[in-house]
N, C-alpha and C positions, 0 to 999 in steps of 0.2 A: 504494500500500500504506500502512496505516496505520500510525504509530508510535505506544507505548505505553512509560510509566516502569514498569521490572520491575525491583526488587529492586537502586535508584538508577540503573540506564543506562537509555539511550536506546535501544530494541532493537525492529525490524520486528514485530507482533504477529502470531502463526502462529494466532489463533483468526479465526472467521469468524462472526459475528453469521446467524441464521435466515435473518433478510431478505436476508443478502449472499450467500448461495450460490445460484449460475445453478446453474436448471433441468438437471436428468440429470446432475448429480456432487453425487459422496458426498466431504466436508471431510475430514480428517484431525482435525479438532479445530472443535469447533461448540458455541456456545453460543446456548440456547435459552430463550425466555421460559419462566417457571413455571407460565403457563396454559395452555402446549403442551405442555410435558413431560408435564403433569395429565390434558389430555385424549385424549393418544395414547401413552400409557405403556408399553404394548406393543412400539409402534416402537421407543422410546426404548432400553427395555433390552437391544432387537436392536443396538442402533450398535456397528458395530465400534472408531472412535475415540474419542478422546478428548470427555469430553464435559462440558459447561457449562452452570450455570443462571444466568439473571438474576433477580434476585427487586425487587419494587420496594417503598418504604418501607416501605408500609401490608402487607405479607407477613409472616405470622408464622413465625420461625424455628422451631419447633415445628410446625408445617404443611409443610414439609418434611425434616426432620431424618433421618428415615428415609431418604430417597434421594442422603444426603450421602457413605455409602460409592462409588457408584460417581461421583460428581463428581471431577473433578479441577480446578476450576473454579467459583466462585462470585463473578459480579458483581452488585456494588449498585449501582442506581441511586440516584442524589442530583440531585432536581430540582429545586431550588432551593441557595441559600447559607445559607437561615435552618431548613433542612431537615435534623436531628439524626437522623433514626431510623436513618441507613444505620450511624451510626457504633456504636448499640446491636448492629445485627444483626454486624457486622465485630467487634464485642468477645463477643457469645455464642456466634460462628461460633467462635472460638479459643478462649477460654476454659471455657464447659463445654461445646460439642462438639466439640472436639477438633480442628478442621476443620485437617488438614494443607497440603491443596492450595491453589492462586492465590487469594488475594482480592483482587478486582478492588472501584478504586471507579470508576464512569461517570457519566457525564453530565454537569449540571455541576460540574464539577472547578475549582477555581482552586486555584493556586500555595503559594496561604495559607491553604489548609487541607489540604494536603499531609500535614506535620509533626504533625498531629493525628490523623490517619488511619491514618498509619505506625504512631503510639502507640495507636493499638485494632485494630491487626494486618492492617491491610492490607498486602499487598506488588507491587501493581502499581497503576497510575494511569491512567485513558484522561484524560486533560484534556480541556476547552472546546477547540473549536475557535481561538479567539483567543488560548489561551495557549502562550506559552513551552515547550517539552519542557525543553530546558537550563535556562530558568532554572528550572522546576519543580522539577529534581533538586537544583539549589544548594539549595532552601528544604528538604531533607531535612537537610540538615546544618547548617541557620542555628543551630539552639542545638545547645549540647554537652555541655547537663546538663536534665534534665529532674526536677521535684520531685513531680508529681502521680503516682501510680502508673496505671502504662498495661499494654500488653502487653509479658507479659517479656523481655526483652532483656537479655543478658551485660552491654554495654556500659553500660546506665540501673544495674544490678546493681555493676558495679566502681566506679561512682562514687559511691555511696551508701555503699558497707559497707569500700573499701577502707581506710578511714585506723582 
């Protein structure tokens, strides 16, 4: 079973990628590429569970915006380290759509770009294979002030306007 960082723990992931579900069972929570979703739309708004898109950089958030009410779940793909667009789509997912549910960053993931990600509203982590879960979750808390305006948090909020 896979582990994933959700909201700073280390916690079994209960989603199940397309290609991971054997044949003749239906997941309780599935996430599904955006060119499947696209092409069998139908299916899709039959699923009785929970359900997930993955969208990858080059996906315009406006190209699916409308099918963000029934998501409970949007992962970005990040395929490279020098590869910024997921972090756009992760700050217009929260900020002008609204997007309540999971946002997942996947692919490659490192440690040290964790605490940046958090800041444009991510709240779960699939990491690289070769890294750390634990130490991933420490790099959430390496700084304890942040100056650049990110996504809102209480916490970036009391440190700034307390005094």
């Amino acid at each position: 079973m896979r582990h994933i960082l959700r909201r700073r723990e280390v916690v079994a992931d209960d989603w199940l990628h397309l290609s991971e579900v054997p044949p003749g069972t239906t997941p309780d929570a599935l996430i599904v590429p955006l060119p499947e979703l696209r092409k069998d739309a139908a299916k899709w708004q039959g699923f009785s569970g929970r359900l997930g898109v993955r969208v990858a950089p080059a996906d315009r958030v406006e190209d699916f915006a409308s099918e963000l009410a029934r998501m409970s779940l949007v992962a970005v793909e990040f395929p490279n380290p020098g590869d910024g667009r997921g972090y756009t789509i992760g700050r217009l997912l929260r900020e002008r759509y609204g997007f309540k549910g999971e946002l997942r960053a996947v692919g490659h993931v490192k440690r040290d770009q964790i605490f940046i990600m958090a800041r444009t509203g991510f709240d779960a982590f699939e990491v690289a294979p070769a890294e750390d879960l634990q130490a991933a979750a420490e790099y959430l808390s390496r700084y304890s002030v942040a100056y650049q305006p990110g996504a809102p948090t209480g916490s970036i909020r009391r440190q700034r306007y307390s005094a």
